[in-house]
N, C-alpha and C positions, 0 to 999 in steps of 0.2 A: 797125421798129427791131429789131436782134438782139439775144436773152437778153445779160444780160452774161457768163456763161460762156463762148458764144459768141464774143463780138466779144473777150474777152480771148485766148481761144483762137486765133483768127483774127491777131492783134495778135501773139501768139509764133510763128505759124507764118514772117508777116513778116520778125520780127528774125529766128528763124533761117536764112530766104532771104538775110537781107542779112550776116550772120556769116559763110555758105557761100560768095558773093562776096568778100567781104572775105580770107578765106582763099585762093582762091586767086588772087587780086591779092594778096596779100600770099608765095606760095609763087612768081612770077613775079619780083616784087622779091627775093626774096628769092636765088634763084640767077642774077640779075644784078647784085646787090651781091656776091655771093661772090667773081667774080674782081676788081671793080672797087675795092669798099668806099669809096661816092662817100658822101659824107657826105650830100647831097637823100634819097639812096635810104634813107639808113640813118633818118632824120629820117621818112621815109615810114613804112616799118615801123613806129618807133616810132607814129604816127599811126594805123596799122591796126590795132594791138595795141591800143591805147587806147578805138578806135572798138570793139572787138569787145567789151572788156571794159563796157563801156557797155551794150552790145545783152546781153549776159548779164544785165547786171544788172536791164535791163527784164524781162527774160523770166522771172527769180526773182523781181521783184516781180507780175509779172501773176499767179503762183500764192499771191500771197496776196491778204486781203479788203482790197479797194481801194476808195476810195470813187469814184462817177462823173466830180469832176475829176480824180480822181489817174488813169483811167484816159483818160480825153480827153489828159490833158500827156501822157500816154508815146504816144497815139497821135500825140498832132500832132509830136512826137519820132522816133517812127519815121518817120513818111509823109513827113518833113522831110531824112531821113539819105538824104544822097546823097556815094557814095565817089566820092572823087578817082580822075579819068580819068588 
């Protein structure tokens, strides 16, 4: 089993994997909503913005002292975040 520094460590390096996806599924929508401005696409967006703001705030929480379930919820949280195809 990893230190928990570690596996926290480990756990932000994730979300920020899934942020950087997120982003640029979200900069794809985003200049195919420009010329169209389809209300799904825009609905989308808002979805990824939301997801993103989430994965930040896991990742400010991992840098503080958490206790081991508060670190197992944001893991099975992250390993659970899966972005719309």
């Amino acid at each position: 089993m990893k230190d928990p520094i570690s596996r926290k460590r480990e756990l932000a390096d994730q979300a920020y994997c899934l942020i950087s996806l997120a982003m640029d599924k979200r900069k794809i929508l985003h200049e195919k909503n420009r010329g169209e401005k389809n209300q799904s696409l825009t609905q989308s967006l808002e979805k990824i913005d939301a997801d993103i703001k989430v994965l930040q705030n896991y990742i400010n929480m991992l840098g503080t002292d958490l206790t081991e379930k508060d670190v197992s919820a944001i893991e099975s949280e992250i390993k659970g975040y899966q972005p719309d195809d």
